[in-house]
KOLZA-189894 format. One line per field, with one value per residue: x, y, z of N, C-alpha, C, O in turn; residue number from 1. Coordinates in Angstrom, 1 decimal. Each point is the difference from the previous one (the first is absolute). Layout:
residues N
nu = c(X,...)
nv = c(Y,...)
nw = c(Z,...)
cau = c(X,...)
cav = c(Y,...)
caw = c(Z,...)
cu = c(X,...)
cv = c(Y,...)
cw = c(Z,...)
ou = c(X,...)
ov = c(Y,...)
ow = c(Z,...)
nr = c(NUM,...)
END
This chain:
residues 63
nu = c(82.0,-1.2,-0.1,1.9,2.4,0.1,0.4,2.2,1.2,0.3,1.6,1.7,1.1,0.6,2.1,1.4,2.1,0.1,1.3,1.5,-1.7,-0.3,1.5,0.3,-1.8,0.4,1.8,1.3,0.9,1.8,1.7,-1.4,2.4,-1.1,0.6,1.7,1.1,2.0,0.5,2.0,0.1,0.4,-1.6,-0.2,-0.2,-1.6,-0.6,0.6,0.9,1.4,0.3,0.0,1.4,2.0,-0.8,-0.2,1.5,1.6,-1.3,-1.0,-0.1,-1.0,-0.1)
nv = c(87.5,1.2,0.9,-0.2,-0.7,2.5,-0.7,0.5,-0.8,-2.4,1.1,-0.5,-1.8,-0.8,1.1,-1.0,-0.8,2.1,-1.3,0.2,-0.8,-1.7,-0.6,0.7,-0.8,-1.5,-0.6,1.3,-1.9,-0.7,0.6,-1.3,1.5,-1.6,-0.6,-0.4,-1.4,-0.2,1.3,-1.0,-0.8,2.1,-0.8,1.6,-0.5,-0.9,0.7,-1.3,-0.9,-1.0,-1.7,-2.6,0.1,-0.1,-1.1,-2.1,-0.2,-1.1,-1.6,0.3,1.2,-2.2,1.6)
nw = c(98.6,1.6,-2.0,1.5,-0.7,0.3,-2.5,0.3,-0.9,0.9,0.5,-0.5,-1.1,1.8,0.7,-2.0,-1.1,0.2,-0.9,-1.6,-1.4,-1.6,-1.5,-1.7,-1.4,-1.7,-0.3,-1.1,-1.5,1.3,-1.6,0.8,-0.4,-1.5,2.2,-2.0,1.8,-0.5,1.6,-0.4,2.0,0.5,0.7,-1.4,2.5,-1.7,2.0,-1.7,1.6,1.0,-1.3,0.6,1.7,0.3,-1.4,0.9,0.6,-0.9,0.8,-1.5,1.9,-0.7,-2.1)
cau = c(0.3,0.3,1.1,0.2,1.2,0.1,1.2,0.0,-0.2,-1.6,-1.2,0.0,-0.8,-1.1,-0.5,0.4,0.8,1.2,1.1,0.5,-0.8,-0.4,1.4,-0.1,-1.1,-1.3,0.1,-0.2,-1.6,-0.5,-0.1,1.2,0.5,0.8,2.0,0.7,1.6,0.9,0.9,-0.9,-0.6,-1.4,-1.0,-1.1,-1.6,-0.9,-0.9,-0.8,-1.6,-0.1,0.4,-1.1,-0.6,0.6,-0.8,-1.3,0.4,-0.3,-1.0,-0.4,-1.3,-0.4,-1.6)
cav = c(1.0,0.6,0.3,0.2,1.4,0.6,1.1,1.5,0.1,-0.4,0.9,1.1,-0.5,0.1,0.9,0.8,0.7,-0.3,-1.0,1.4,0.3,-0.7,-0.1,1.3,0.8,-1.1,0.6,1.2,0.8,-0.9,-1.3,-0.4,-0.9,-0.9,0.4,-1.0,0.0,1.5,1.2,0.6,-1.6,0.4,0.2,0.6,-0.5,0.3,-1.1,-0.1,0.1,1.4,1.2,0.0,0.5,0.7,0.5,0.5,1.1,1.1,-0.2,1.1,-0.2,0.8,0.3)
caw = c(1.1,-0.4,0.2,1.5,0.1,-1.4,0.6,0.1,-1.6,-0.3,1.1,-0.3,-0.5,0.6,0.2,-1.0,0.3,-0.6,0.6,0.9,0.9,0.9,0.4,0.7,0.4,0.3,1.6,0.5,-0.5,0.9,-0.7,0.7,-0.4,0.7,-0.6,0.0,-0.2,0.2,-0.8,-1.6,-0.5,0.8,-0.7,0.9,-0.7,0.3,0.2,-1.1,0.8,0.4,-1.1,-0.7,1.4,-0.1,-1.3,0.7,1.2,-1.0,-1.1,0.3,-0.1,-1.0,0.6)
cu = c(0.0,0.8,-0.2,0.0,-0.1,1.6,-0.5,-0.4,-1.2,-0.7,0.3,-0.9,-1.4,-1.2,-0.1,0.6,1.7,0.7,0.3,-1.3,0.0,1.2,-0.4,-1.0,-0.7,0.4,-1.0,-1.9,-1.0,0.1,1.6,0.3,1.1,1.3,-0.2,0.9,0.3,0.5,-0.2,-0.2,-1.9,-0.9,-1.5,-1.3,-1.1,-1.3,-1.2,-1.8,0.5,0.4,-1.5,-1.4,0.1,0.0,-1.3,0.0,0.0,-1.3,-0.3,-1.6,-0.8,-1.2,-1.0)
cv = c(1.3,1.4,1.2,1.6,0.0,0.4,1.4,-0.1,-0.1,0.9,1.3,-0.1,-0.3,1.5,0.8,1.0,-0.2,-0.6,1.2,0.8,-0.9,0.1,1.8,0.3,-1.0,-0.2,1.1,0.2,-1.3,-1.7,-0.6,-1.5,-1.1,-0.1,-1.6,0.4,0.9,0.5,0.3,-1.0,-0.3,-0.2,0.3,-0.9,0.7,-0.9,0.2,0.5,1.6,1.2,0.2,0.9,1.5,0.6,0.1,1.2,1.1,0.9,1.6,-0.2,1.0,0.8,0.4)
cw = c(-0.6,0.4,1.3,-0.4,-1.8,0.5,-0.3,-1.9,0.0,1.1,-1.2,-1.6,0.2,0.6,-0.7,1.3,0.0,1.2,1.0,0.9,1.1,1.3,1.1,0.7,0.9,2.0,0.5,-0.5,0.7,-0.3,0.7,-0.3,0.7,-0.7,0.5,-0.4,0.7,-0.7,-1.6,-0.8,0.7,-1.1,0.7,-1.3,0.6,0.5,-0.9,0.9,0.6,-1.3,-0.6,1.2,-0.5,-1.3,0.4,0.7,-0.8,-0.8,0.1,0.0,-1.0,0.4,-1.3)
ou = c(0.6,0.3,-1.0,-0.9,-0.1,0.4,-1.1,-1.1,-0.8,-1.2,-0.9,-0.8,-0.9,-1.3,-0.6,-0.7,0.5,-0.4,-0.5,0.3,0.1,-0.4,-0.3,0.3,-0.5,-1.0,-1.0,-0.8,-1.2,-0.7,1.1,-0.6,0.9,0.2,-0.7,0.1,-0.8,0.0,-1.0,-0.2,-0.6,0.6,-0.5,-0.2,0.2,-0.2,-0.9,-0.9,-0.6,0.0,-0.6,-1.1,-1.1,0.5,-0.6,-1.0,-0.7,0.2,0.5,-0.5,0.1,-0.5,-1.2)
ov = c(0.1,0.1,0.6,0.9,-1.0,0.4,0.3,0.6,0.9,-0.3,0.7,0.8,0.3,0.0,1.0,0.6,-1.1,0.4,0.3,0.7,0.4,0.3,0.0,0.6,0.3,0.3,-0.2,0.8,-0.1,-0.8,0.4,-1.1,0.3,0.2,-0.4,0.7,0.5,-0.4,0.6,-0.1,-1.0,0.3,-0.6,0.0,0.7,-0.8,0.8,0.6,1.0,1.2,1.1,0.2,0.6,1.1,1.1,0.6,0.9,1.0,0.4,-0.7,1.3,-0.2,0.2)
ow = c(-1.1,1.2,-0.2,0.1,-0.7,1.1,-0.2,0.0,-0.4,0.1,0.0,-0.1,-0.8,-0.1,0.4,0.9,-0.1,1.1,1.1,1.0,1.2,1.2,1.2,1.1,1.1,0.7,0.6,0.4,-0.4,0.6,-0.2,0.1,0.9,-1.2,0.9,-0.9,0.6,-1.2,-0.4,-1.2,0.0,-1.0,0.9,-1.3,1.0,-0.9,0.5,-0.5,-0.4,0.2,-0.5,-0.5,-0.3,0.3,-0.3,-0.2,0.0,-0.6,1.1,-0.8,-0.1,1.1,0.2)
nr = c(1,2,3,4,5,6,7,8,9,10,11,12,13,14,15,16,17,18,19,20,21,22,23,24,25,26,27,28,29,30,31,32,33,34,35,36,37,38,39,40,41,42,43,44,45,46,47,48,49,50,51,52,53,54,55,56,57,58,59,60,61,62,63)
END
């Protein structure tokens, strides 16, 4: 099986970027995250197809 949700470390390892980016920015720069748990036992994951969607989106078109 493979794997669904990255946590917040492995998206941020993943996009070369820092934890505290992900945690702060990745919402706002269109990367949306799933919360399991509540309160400060919450852990935010990421869906591995949409982070990987979503780096596509990025691409700058070259010329």
């Amino acid at each position: 099986m493979s794997q669904t949700f990255m946590s917040a470390k492995e998206t941020a390892k993943f996009l070369n970027m820092s934890v505290p980016w992900v945690y702060r920015e990745a919402a706002r720069a269109g990367l949306a995250p799933y919360r399991f748990g509540s309160g400060r036992n919450a852990k935010l994951q990421f869906k591995v197809t949409e982070v990987q969607a979503w780096v596509n989106q990025q691409r700058l078109s070259g010329g």
